[in-house]
N, C-alpha and C positions, 0 to 999 in steps of 0.2 A: 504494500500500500504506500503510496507517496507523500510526500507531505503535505498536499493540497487536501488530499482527502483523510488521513491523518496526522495534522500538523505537529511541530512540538510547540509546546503552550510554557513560557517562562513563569516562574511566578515569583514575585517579590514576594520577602517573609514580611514587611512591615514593620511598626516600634516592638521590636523586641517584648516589652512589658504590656502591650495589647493584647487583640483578642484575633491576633492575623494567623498566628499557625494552627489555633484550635479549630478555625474555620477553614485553614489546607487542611487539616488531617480529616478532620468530618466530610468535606467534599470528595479529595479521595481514595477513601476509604469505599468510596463506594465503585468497585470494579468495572461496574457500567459506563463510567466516562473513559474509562481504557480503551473501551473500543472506538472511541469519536478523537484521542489525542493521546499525545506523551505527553506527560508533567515532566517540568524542570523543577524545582525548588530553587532555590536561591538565598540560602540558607548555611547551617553546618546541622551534620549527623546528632550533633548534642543538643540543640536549641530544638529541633524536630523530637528527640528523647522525653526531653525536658517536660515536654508538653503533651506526649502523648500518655505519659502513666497517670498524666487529672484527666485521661476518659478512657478508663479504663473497658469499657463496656465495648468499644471500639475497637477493630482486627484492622493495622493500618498496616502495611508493610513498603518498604522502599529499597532502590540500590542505592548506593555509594557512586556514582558517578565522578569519576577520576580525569575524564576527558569529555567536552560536549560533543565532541565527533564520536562519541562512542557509546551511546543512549542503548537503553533497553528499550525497547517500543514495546514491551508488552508490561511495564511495570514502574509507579511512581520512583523518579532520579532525586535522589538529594545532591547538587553539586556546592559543597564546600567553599564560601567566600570566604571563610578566617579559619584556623586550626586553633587559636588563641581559648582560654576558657574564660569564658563570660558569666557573668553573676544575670541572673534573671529574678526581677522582682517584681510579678504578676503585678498590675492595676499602677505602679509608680512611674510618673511623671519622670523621669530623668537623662541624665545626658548619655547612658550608654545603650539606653532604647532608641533614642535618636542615630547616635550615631552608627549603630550594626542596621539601621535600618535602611542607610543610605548607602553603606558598602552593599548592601544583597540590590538594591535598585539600581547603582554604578553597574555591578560584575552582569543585572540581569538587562538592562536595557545596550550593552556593548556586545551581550550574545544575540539582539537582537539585530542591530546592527549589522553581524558579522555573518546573518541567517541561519545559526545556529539555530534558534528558534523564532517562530513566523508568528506567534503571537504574544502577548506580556498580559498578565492580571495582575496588575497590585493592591496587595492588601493595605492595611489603610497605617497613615503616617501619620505623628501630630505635629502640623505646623511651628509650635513652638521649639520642640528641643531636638529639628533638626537642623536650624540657624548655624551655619559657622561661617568665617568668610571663605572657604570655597563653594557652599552650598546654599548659598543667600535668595532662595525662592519659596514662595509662597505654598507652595503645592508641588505633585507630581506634573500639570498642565504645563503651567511655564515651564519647569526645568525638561522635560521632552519636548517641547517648542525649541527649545535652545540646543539639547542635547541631538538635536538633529537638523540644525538650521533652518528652519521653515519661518516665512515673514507673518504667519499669523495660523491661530487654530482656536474651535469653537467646543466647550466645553458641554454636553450634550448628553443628560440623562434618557434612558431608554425603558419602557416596560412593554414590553407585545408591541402594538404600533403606538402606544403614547409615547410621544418622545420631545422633549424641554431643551431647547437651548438655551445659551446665554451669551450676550453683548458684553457685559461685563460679569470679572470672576468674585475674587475674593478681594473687596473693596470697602472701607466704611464708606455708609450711605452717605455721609457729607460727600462724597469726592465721583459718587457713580454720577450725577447731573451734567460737570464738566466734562464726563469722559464720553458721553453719547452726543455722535457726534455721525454727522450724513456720510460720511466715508469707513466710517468705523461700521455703521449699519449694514452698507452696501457689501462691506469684504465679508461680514460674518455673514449674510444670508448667501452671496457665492460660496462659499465654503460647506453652510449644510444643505442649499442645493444643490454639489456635486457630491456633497455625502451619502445622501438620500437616494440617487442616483447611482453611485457607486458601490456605498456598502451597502445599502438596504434595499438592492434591486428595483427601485419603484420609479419608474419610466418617466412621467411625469407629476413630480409633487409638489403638494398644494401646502403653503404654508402663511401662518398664520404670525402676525407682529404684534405684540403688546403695546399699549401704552406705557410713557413714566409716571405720569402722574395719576392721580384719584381721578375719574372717569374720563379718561383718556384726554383733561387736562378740558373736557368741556368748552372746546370750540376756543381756547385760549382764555377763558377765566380765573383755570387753573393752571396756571404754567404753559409757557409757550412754544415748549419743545418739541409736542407732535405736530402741532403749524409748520414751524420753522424748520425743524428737522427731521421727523420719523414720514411724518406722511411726502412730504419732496424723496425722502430716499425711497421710499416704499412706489412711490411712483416711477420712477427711475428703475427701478430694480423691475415692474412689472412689462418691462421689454423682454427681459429673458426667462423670466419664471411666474409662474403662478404666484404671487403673494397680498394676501387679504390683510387691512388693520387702517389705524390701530386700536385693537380691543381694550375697553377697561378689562383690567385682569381679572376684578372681583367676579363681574356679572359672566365673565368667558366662561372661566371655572365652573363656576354656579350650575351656570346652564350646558352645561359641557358639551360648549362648541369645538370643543379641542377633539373630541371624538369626529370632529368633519376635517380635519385637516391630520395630514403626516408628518407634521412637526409643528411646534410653538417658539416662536424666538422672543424670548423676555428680557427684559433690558437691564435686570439686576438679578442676583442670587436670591434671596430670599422668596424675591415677586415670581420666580419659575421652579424654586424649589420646594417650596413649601407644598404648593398644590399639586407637586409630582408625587411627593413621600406620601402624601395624606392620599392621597389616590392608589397610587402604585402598589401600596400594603406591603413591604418591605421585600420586595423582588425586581426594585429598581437597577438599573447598572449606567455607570459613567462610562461615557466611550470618549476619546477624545479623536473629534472630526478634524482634518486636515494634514495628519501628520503621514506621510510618505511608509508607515508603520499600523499595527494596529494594537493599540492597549484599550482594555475595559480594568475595570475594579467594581468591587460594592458600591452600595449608596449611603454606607455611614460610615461613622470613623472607628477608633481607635478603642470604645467604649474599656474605657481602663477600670470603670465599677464591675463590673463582671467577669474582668481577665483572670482565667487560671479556676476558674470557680464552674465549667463544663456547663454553662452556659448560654454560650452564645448562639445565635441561630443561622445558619449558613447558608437560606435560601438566597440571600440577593448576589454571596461569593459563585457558589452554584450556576445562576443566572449569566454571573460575569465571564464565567468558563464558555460557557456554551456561547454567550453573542459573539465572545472573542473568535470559537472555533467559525460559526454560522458566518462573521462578518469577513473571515478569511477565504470563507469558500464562497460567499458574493464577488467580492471582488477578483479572484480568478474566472469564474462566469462573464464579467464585466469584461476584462482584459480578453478573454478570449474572445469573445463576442466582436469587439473590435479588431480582432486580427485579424478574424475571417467573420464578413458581415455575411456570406453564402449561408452560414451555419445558425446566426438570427432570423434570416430571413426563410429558413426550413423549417424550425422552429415554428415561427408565427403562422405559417401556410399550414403546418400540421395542428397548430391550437384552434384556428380558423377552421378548419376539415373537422376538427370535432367536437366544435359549438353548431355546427350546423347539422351533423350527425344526430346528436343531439334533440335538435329543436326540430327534427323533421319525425325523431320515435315519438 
């Protein structure tokens, strides 16, 4: 089987003192994703130990992966980023959770890189203690924006077809107003219109722009930036895509218009994530649109009240595996589709042949 049709899937361990390997070991553990992918870890043999005797009730087995050119396809890899012995201290805040969490995301996004493996899940980091001056980013988003050159990428919650982008990432609210802006609009709707296209195979998609302000800033009595701004880009931009707004968020939600459209593009964190987590019921997954690569992860953090305590719940890790695999094998689809358009266009002649088949029994 090849790698397109079983990829290898990296996986970053996350802050060390989270709740990132109890949710690798609980996904796979279950020998059914074996057959969809190879797991990498990106990790060490003790940190994986460490964590698997608080779930006991679990049958999780792994190799020792000595080499990435040398994978077991049929059984979870631990490849070793430090041999050092680390102190691990479930649920705490500190600097050496940060820091083992950013060697396993260095050694797993450079395997990516290098095609060792075709897809990355990371599990989740905490902003605060992984700060040093070589690693001065906000999140996993920007520092894979950077760590792979690319001049822009949209960060993009997914669950089935709901799916939340965002304008701006992790901002305080004072500073997101200055930053929306009619060319900043216009690159991030290009971006998840070719992602939409791209990874999520959907031909022509309809996509849908929020307002900033409380009811879409009401004809400019509240704030004048979908005048001025959102509704000019949004018109502009409806030369090449389908795109409707801009909606107040509250009543879109509410009334869940987001169900008519294949994406939502929100113009701050909160105003598109909030209504995704409260919707989605914890099987969301972040992808990150535009990078040359393909990473998902969960849709919460680090939850350090629970870490070590065998309860975490691994549906939305779970989730992250699978779009990672699903969005790898769209975009080879895509790509190939484009090489040879003979092979679309037989496709659609044979889809066409049996809608009408169909509609003539």
């Amino acid at each position: 089987m090849n790698v397109v049709n079983k990829p290898n899937i990296g996986i970053s361990c996350g802050d060390l003192n989270g709740i990132g390997i109890e949710l690798i070991i609980k996904t796979f553990s279950d020998n059914r994703v074996l057959d969809q992918c190879t797991p990498v870890i990106f990790a060490s043999n003790k940190v994986v130990n460490f964590y698997r005797k608080s779930i006991p009730e679990i049958n999780f087995n792994y190799q020792h992966a000595k080499e990435l050119s040398r994978l077991n396809n049929k059984q979870v890899n631990v490849f070793n980023c430090w041999e050092e012995e680390v102190t691990i201290t479930p649920g705490q805040l500190n600097e050496t959770g940060g820091m083992y969490a950013i060697k396993s995301l260095r050694a797993a996004t450079e395997a990516l890189k290098q095609n060792h493996i075709q897809g990355l899940v990371t599990a989740p980091i905490n902003k605060k203690n992984i700060q040093t001056a070589e690693f001065n980013f906000t999140g996993h988003t920007p520092f894979l924006k950077k760590f792979f050159n690319v001049n822009d990428v949209v960060m993009m919650l997914c669950s089935g077809n709901f799916r939340v982008a965002l304008v701006t990432e992790h901002l305080p609210v004072r500073e997101v107003a200055q930053q929306i802006t009619r060319e900043t609009i216009l690159n991030k709707l290009s971006i998840l219109h070719q992602s939409l296209i791209r990874d999520f195979g959907i031909e022509k998609p309809k996509i849908a722009v929020l307002g900033l302000n409380p009811h879409a800033g009401d004809e400019g009595l509240i704030g004048k930036e979908e005048e001025e701004i959102i509704k000019p880009a949004i018109k502009e931009a409806k030369y090449n895509m389908i795109v409707t707004g801009p909606f107040s968020s509250d009543a879109f939600f509410a009334r869940r218009y987001h169900e008519r459209f294949d994406a939502v593009l929100a113009m701050y964190h909160d105003q598109g994530l909030i209504p995704f987590k409260a919707l989605a019921i914890g099987e969301g997954v972040n992808f990150t649109a535009g990078l040359p690569v393909v990473r998902t992860s969960p849709d919460h953090g680090t939850a350090f009240d629970i870490s070590g305590k065998n309860k975490a719940d691994a549906s939305s890790f779970f989730a992250a595996v699978f779009e990672c695999i699903d969005i790898i094998r769209r975009r080879n689809d895509y790509e190939e589709n484009r090489k040879n358009p003979l092979r679309k266009m037989t496709s659609e002649v044979l889809a066409n042949a049996e809608d009408e088949k169909i509609e003539e029994q």
